[in-house]
OpenMM code with the backbone's topology and positions (N, CA, C; nanometers):
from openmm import Vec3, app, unit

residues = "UNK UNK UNK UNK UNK UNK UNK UNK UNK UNK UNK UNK UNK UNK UNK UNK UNK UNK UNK UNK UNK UNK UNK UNK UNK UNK UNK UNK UNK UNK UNK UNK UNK UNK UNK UNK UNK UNK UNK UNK UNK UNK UNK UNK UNK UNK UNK UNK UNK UNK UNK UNK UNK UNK UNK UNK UNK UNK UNK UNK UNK UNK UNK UNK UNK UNK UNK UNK UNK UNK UNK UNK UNK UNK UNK UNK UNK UNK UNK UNK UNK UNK UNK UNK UNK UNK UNK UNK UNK UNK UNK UNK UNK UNK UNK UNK UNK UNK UNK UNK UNK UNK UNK UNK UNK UNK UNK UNK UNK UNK UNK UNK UNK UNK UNK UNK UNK UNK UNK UNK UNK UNK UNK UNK UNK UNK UNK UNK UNK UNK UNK UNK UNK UNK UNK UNK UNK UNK UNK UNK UNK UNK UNK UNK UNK UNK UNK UNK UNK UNK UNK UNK UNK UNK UNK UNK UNK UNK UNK UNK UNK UNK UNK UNK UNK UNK UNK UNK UNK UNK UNK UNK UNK UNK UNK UNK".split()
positions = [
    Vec3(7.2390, 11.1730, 10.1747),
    Vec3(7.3615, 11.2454, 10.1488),
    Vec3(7.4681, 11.1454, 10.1036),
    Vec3(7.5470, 11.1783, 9.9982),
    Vec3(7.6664, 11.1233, 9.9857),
    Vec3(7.8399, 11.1327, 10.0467),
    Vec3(7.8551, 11.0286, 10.0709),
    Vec3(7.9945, 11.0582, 10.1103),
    Vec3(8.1160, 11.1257, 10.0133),
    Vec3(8.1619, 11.2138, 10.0819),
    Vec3(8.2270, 11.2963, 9.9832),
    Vec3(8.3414, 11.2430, 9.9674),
    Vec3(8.3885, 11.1430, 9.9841),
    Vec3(8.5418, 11.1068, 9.9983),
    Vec3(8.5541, 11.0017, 9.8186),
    Vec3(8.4941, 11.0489, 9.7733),
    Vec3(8.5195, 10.9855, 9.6382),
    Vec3(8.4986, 10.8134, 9.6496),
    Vec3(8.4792, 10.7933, 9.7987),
    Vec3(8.4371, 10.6601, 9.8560),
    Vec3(8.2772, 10.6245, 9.8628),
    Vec3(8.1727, 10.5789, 9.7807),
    Vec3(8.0618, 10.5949, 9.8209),
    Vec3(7.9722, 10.4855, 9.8646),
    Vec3(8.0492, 10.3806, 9.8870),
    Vec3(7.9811, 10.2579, 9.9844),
    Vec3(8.0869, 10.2154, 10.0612),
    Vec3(7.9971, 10.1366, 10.1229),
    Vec3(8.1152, 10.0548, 10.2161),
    Vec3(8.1850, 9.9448, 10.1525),
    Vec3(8.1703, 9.9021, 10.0556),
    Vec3(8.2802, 9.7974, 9.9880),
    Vec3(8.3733, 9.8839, 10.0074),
    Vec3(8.3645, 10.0019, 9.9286),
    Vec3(8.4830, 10.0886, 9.8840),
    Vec3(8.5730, 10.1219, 10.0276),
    Vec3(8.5127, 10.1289, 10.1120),
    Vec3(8.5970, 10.1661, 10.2356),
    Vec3(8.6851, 10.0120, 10.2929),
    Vec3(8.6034, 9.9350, 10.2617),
    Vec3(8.6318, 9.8260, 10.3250),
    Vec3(8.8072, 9.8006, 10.2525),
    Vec3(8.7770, 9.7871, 10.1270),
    Vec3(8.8235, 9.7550, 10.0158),
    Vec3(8.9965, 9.8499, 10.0779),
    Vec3(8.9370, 9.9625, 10.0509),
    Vec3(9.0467, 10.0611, 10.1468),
    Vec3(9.1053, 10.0310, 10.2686),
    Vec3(9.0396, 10.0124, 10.3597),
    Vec3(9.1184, 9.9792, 10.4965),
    Vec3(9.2134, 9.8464, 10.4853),
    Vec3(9.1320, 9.7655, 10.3543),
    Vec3(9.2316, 9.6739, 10.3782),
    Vec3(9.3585, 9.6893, 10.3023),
    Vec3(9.3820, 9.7679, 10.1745),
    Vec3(9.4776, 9.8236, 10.1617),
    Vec3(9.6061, 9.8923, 10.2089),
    Vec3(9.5645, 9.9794, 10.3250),
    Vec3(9.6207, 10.0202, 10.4257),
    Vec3(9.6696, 9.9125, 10.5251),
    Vec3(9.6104, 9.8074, 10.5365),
    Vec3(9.6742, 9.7279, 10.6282),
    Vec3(9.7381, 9.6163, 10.5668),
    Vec3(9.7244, 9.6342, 10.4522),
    Vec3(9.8492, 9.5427, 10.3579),
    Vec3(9.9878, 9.6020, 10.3259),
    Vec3(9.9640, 9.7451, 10.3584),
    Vec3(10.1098, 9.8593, 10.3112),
    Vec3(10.1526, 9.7836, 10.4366),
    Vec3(10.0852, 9.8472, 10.6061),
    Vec3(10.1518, 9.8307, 10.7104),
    Vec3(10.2083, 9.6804, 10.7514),
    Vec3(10.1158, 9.6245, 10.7000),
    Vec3(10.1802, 9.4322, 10.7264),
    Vec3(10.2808, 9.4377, 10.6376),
    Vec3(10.2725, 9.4620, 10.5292),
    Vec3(10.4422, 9.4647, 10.4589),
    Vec3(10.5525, 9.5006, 10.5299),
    Vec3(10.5545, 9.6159, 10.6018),
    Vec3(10.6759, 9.7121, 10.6778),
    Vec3(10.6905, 9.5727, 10.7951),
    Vec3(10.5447, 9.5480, 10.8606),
    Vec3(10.5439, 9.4814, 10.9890),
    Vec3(10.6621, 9.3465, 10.9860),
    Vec3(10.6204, 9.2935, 10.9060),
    Vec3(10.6954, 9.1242, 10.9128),
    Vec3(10.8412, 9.1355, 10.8719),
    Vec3(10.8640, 9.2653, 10.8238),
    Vec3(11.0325, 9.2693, 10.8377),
    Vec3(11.1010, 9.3075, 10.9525),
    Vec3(10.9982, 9.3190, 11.0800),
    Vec3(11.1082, 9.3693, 11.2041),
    Vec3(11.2045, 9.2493, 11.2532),
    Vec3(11.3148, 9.2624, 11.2775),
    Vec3(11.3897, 9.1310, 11.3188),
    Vec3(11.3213, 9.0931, 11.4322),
    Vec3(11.3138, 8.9956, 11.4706),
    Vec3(11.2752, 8.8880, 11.5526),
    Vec3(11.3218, 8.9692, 11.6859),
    Vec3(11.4379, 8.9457, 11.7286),
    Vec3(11.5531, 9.0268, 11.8115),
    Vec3(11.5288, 9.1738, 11.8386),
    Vec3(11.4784, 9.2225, 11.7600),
    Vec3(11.4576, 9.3924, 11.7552),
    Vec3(11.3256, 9.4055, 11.7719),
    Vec3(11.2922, 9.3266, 11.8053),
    Vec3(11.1138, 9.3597, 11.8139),
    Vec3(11.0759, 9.4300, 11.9526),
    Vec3(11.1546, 9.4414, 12.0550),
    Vec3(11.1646, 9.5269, 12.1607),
    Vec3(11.2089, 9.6783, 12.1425),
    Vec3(11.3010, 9.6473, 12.0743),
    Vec3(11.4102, 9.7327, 12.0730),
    Vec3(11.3508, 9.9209, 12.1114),
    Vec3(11.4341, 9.9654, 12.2139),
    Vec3(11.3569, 10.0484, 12.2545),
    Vec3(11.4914, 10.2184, 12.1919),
    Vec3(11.3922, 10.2457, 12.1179),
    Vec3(11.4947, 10.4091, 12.1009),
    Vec3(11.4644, 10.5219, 12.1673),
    Vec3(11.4395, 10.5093, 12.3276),
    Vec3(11.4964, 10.5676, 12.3704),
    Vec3(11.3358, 10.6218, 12.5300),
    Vec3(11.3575, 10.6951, 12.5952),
    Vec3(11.2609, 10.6437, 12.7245),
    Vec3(11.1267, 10.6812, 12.6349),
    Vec3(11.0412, 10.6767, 12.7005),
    Vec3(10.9157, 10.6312, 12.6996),
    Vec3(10.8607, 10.6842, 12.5366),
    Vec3(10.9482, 10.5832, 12.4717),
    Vec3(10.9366, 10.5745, 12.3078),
    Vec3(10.8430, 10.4462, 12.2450),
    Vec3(10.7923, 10.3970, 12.1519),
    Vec3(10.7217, 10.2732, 12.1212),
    Vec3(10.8437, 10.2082, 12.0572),
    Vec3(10.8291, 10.0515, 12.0983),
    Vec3(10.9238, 9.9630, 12.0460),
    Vec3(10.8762, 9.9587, 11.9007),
    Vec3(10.9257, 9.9038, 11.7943),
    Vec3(10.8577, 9.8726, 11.7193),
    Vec3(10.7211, 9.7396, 11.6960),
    Vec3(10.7268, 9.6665, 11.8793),
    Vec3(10.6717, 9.5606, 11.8825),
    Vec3(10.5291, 9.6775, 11.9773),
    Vec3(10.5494, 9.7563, 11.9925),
    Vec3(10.5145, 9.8410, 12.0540),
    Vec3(10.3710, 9.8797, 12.0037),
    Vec3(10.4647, 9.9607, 11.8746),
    Vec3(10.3900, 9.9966, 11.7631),
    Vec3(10.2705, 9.9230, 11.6813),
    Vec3(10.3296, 9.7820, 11.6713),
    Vec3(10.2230, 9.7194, 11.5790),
    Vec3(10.0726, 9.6519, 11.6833),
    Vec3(10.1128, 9.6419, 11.7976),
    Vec3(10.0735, 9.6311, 11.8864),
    Vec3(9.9533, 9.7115, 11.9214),
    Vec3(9.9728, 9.8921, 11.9400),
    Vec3(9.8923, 9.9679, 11.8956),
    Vec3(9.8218, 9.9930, 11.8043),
    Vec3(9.8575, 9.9698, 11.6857),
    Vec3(9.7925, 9.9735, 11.5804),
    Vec3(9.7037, 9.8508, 11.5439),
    Vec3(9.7065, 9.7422, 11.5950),
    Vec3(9.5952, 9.6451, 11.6324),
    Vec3(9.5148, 9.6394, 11.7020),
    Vec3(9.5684, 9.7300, 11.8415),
    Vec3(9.4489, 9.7359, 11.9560),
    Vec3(9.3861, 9.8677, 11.9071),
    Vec3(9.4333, 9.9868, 11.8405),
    Vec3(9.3443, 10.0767, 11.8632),
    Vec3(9.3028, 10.0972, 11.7279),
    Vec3(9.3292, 10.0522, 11.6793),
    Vec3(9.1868, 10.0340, 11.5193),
    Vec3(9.0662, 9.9682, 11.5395),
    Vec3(9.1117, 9.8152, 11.6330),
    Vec3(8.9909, 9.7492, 11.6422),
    Vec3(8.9142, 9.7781, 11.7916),
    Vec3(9.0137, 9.8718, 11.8830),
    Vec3(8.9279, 9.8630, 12.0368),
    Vec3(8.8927, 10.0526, 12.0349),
    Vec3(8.9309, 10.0928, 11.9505),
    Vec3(8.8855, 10.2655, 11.9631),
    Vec3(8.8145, 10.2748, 11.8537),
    Vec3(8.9052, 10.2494, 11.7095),
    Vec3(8.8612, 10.3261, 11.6242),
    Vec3(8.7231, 10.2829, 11.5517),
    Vec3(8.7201, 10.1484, 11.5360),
    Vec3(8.6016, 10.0253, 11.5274),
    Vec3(8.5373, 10.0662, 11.6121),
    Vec3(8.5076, 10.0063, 11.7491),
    Vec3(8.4325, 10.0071, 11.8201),
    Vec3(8.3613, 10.1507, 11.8197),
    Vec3(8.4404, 10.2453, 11.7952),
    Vec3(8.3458, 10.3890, 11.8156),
    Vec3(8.2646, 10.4358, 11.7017),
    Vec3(8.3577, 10.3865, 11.5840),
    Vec3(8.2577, 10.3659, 11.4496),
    Vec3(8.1356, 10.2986, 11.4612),
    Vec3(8.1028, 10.1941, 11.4910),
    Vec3(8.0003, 10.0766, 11.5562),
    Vec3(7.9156, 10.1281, 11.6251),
    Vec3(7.9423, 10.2683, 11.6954),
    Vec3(7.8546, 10.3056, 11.7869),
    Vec3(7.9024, 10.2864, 11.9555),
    Vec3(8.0106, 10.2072, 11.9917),
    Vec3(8.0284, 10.1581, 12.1025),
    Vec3(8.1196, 10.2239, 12.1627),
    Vec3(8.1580, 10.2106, 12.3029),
    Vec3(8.2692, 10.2469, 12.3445),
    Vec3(8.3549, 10.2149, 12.3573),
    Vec3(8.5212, 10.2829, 12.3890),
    Vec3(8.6478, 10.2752, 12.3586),
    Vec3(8.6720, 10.1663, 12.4711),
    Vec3(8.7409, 10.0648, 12.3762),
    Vec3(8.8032, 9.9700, 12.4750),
    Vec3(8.9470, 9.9093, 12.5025),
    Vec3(9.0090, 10.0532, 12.3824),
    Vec3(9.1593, 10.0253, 12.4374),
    Vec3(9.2515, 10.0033, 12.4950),
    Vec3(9.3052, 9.8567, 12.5004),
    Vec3(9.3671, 9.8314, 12.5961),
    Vec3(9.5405, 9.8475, 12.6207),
    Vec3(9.5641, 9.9357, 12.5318),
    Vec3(9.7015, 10.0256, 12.5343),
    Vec3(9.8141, 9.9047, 12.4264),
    Vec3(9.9220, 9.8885, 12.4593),
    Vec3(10.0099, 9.8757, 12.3762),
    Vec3(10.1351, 9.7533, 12.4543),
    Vec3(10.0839, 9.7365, 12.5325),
    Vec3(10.2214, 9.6806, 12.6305),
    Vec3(10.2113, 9.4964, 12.5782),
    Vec3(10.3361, 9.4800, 12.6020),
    Vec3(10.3967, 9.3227, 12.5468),
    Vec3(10.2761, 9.1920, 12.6405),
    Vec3(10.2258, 9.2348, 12.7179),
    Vec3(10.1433, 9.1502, 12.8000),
    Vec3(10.0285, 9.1008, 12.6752),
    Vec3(10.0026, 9.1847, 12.5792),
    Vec3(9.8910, 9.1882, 12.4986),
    Vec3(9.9797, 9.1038, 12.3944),
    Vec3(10.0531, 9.0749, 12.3622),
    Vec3(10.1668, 8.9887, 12.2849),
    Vec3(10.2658, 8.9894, 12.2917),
    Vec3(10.3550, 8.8917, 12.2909),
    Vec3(10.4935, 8.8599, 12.3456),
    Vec3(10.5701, 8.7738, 12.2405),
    Vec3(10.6563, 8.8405, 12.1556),
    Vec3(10.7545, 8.7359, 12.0498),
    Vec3(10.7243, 8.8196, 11.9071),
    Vec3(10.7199, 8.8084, 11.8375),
    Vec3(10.7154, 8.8495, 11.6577),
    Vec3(10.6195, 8.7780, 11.6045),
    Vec3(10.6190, 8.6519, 11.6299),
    Vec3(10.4666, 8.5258, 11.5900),
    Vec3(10.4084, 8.5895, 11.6321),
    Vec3(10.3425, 8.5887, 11.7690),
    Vec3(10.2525, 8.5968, 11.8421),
    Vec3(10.1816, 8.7824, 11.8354),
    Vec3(10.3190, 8.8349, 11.7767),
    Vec3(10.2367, 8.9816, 11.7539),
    Vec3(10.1596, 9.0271, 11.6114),
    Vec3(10.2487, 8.9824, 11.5330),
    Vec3(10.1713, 8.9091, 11.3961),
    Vec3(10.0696, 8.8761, 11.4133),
    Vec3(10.0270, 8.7651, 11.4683),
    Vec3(9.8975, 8.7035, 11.4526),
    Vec3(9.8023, 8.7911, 11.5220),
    Vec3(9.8490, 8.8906, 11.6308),
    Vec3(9.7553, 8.9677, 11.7051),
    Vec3(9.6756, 9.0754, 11.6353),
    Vec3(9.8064, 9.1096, 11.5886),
    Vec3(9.7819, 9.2331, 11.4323),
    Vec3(9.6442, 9.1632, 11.3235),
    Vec3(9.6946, 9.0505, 11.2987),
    Vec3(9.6120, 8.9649, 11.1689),
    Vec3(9.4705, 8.9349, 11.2495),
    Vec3(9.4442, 8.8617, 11.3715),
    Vec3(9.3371, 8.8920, 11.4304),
    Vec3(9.2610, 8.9820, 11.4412),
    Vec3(9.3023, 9.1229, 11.4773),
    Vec3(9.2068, 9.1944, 11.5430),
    Vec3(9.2060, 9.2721, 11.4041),
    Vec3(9.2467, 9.2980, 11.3235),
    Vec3(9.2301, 9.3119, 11.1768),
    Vec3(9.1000, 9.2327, 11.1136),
    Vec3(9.0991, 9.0959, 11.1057),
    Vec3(9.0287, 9.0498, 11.0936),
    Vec3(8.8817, 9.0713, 11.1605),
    Vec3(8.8661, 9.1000, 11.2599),
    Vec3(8.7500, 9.1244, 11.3489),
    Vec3(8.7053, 9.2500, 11.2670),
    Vec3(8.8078, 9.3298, 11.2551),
    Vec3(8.7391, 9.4847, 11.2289),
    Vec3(8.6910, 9.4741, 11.0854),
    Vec3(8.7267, 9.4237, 10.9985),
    Vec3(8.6796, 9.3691, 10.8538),
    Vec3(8.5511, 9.3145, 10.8925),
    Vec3(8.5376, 9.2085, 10.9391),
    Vec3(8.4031, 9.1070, 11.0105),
    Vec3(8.2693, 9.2756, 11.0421),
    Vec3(8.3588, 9.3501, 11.1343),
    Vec3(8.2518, 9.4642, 11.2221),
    Vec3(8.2154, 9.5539, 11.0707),
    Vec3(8.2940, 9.6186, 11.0026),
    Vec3(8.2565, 9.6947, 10.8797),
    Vec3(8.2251, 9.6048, 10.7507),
    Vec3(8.1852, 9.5072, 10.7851),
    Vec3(8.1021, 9.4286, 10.6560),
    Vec3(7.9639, 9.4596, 10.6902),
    Vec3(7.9337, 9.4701, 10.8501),
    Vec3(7.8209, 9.4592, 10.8846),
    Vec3(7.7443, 9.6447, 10.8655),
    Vec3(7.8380, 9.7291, 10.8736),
    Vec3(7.7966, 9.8511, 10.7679),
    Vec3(7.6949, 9.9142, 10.7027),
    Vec3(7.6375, 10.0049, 10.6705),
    Vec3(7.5502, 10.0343, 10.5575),
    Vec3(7.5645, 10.1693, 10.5537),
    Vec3(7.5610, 10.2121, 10.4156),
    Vec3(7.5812, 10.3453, 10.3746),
    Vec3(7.5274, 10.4601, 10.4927),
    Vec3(7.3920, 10.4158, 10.5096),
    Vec3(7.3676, 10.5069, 10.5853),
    Vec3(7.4497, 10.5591, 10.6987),
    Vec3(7.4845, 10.3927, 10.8069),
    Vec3(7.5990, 10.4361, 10.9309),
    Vec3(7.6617, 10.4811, 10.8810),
    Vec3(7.7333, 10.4639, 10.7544),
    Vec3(7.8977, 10.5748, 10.7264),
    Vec3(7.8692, 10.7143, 10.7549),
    Vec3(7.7601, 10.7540, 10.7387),
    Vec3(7.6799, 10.8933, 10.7270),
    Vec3(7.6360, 10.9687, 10.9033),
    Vec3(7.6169, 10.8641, 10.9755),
    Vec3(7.5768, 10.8764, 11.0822),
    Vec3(7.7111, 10.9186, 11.2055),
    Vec3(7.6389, 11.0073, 11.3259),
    Vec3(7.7713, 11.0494, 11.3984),
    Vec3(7.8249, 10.9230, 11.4723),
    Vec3(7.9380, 10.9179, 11.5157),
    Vec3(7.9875, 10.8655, 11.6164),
    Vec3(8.0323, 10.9742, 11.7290),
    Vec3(8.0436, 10.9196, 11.8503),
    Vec3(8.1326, 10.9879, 11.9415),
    Vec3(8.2911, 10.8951, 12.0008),
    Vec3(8.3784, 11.0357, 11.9478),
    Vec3(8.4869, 10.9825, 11.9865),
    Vec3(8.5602, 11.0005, 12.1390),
    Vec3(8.6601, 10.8967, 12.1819),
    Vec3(8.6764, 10.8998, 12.3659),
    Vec3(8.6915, 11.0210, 12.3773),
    Vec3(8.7044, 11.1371, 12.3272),
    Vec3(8.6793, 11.2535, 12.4060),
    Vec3(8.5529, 11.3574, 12.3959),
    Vec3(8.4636, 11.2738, 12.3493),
    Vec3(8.3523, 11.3479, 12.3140),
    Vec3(8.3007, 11.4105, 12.1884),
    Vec3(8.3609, 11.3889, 12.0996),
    Vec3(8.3612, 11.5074, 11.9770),
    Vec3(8.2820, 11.4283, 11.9247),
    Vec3(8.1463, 11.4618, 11.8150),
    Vec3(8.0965, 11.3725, 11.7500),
    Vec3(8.1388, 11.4020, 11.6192),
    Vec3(8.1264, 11.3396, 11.5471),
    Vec3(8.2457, 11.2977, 11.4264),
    Vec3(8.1798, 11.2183, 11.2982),
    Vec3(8.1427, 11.2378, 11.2099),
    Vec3(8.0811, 11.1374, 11.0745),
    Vec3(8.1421, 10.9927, 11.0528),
    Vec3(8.0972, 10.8811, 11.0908),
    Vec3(8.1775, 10.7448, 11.1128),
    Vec3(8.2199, 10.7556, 10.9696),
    Vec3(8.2211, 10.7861, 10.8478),
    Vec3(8.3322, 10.8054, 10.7505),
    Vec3(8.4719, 10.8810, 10.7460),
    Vec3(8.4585, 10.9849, 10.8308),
    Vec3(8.5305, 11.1014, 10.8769),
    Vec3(8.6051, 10.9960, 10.9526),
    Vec3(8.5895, 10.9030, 11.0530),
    Vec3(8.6520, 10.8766, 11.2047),
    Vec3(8.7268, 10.7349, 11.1209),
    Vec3(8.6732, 10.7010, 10.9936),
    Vec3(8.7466, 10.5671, 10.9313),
    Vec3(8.8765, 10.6590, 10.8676),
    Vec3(8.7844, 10.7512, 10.7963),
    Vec3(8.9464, 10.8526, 10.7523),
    Vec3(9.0140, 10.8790, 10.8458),
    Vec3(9.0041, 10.9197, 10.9702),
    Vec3(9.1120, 10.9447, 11.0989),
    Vec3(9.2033, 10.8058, 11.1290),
    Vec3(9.1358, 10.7159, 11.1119),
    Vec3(9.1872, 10.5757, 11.1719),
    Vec3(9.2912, 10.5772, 11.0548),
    Vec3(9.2559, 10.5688, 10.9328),
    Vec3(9.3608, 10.5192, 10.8058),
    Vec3(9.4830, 10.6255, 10.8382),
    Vec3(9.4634, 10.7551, 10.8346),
    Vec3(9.5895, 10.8225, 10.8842),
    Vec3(9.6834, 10.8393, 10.9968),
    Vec3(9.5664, 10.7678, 11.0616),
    Vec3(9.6853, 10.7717, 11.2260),
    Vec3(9.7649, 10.6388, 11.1839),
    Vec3(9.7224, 10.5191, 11.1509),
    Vec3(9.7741, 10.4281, 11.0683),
    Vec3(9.9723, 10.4785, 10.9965),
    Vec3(9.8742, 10.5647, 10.8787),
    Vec3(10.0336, 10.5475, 10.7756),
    Vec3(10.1044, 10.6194, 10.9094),
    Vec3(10.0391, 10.7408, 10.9805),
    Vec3(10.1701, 10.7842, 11.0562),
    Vec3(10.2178, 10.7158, 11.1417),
    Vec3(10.1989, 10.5682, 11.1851),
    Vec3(10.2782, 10.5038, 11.2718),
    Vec3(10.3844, 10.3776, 11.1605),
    Vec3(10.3118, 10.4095, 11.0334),
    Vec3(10.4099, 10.2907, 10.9738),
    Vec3(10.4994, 10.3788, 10.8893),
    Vec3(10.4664, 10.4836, 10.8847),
    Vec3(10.6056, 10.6041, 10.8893),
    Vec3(10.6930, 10.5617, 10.9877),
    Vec3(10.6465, 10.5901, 11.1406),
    Vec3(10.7501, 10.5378, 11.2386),
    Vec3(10.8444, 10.4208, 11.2131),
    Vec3(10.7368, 10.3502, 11.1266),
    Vec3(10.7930, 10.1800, 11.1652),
    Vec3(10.9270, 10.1896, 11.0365),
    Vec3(10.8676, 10.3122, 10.9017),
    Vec3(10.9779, 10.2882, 10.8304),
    Vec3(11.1008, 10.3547, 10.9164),
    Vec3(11.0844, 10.4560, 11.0038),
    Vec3(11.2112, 10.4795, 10.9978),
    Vec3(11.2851, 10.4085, 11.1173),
    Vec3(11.1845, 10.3229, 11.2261),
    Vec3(11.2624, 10.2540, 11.3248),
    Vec3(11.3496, 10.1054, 11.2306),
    Vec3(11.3301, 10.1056, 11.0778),
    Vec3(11.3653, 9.9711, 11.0649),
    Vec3(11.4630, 10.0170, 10.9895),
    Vec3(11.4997, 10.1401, 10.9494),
    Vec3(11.6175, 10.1828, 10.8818),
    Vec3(11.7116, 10.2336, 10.9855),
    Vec3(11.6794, 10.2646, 11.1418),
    Vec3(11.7561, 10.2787, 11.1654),
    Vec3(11.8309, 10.1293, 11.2242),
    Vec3(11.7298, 10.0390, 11.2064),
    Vec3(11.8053, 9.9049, 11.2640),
    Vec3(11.8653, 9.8311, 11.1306),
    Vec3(11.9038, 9.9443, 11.0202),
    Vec3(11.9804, 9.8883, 10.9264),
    Vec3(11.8553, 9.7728, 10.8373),
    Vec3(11.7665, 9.7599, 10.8509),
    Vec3(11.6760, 9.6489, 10.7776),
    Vec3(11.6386, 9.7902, 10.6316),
    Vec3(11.6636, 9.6760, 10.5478),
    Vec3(11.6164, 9.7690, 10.3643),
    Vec3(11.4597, 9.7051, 10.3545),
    Vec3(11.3933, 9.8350, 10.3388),
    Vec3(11.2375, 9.8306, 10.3549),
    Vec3(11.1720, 9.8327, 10.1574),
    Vec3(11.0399, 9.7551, 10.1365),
    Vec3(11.0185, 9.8042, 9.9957),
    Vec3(10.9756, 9.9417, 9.9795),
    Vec3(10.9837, 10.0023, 9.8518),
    Vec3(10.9106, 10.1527, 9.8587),
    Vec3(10.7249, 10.1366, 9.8843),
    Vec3(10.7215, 10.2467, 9.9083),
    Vec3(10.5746, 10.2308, 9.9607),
    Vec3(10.4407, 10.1858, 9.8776),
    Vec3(10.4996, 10.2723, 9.6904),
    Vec3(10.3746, 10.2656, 9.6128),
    Vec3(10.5075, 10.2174, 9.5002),
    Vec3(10.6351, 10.1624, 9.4729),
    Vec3(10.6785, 10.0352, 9.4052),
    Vec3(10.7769, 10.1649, 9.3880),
    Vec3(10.8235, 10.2627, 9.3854),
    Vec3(10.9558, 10.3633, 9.3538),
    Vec3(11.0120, 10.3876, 9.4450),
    Vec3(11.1305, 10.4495, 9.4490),
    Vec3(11.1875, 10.4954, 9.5669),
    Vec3(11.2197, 10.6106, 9.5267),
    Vec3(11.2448, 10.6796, 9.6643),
    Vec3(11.2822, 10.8501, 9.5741),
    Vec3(11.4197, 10.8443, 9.4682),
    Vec3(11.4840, 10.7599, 9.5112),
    Vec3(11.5686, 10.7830, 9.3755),
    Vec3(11.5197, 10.7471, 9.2330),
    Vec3(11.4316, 10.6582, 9.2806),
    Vec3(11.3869, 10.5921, 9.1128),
    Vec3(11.3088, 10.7099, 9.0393),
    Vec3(11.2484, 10.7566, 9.1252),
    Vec3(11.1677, 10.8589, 9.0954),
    Vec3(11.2308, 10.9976, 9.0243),
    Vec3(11.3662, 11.0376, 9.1035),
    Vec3(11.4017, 11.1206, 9.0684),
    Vec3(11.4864, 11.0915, 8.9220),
    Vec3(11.5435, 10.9700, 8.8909),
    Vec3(11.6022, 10.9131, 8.7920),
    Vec3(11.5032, 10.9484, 8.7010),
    Vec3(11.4271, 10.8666, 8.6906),
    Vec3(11.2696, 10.9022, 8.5895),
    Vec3(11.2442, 11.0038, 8.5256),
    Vec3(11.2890, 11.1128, 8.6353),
    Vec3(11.2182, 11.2812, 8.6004),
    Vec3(11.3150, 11.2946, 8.4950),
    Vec3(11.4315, 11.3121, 8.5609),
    Vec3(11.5736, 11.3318, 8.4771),
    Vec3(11.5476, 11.2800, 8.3254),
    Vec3(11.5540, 11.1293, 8.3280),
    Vec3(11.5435, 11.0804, 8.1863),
    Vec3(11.4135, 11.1658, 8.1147),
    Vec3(11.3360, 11.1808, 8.2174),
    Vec3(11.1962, 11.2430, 8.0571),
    Vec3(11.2617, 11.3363, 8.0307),
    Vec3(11.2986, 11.4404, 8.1174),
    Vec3(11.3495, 11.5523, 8.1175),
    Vec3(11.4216, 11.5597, 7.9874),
    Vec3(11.5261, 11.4791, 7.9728),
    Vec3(11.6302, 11.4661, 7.8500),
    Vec3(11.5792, 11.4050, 7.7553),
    Vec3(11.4414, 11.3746, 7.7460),
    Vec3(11.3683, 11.2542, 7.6196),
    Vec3(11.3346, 11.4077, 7.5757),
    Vec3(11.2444, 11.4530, 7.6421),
    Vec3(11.1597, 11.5813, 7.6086),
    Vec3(11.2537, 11.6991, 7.5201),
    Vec3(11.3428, 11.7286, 7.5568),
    Vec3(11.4535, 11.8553, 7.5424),
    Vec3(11.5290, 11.8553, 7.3695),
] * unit.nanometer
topology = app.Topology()
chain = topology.addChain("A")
for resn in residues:
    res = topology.addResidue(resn, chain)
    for name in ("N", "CA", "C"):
        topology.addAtom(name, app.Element.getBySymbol(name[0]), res)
């Protein structure tokens, strides 16, 4: 069977995930140093919080359950990294590992079930697509925890909605 995701080996996925974690490392390394706690509000994710999670649970849930193995998430708290360096590199590590685990891959596993921590069995292509979207929706978060700390973020795919909307306008009036 083929994977229907217009993705049909694992380069191609690979190739992908790391994409996705080049958008989110972009957003990542602009949190101020100082604000990397910064908490908006009770039992909210810091933004040191955030990247934090998104290192442990790509490579200790979402990996590992792809792989076949079980969930070994070890949650999100500053004990797991402490400072802006040190969370960086945690991010770039366990990133790295999970690249290392899906090299080792083959079409077929993409095809094959996994079970996820609550039981559901799931197509390990399906559960890489779950991982990439739980992803942008936390570096959604991260865009808007860094606008509200006043930090100017790049656009996501090189426009911003204004550029965009400028654009329309001008064809608009080329065309007419």
């Amino acid at each position: 069977m083929t994977v229907m995701t217009g993705m049909n080996s694992c380069e191609e996925w690979i190739s992908y995930i790391e994409r996705v974690y080049q958008r989110t490392r972009r957003i990542a390394v602009l949190i101020p140093a100082n604000e990397l706690e910064h908490n908006f509000g009770a039992h909210r994710f810091t933004p040191g919080d955030l990247v934090r999670h998104l290192a442990a649970i790509n490579r200790y849930m979402f990996i590992e359950t792809a792989a076949g193995r079980l969930n070994r998430y070890p949650g999100h708290q500053q004990a797991l990294a402490q400072g802006l360096e040190a969370v960086l590199a945690y991010h770039q590590k366990l990133h790295e590992e999970n690249m290392e685990i899906l090299r080792s891959f083959t079409p077929a596993r993409l095809e094959e079930k996994c079970e996820t921590p609550d039981g559901t069995r799931i197509t390990v292509w399906k559960w890489l697509r779950a991982m990439t979207e739980h992803e942008a929706h936390h570096r959604g978060q991260l865009y808007w925890m860094l606008s509200e700390l006043g930090v100017r973020t790049p656009p996501l795919y090189g426009l911003t909605s204004e550029e965009v909307h400028s654009r329309g306008q001008s064809q608009q009036k080329a065309t007419s």
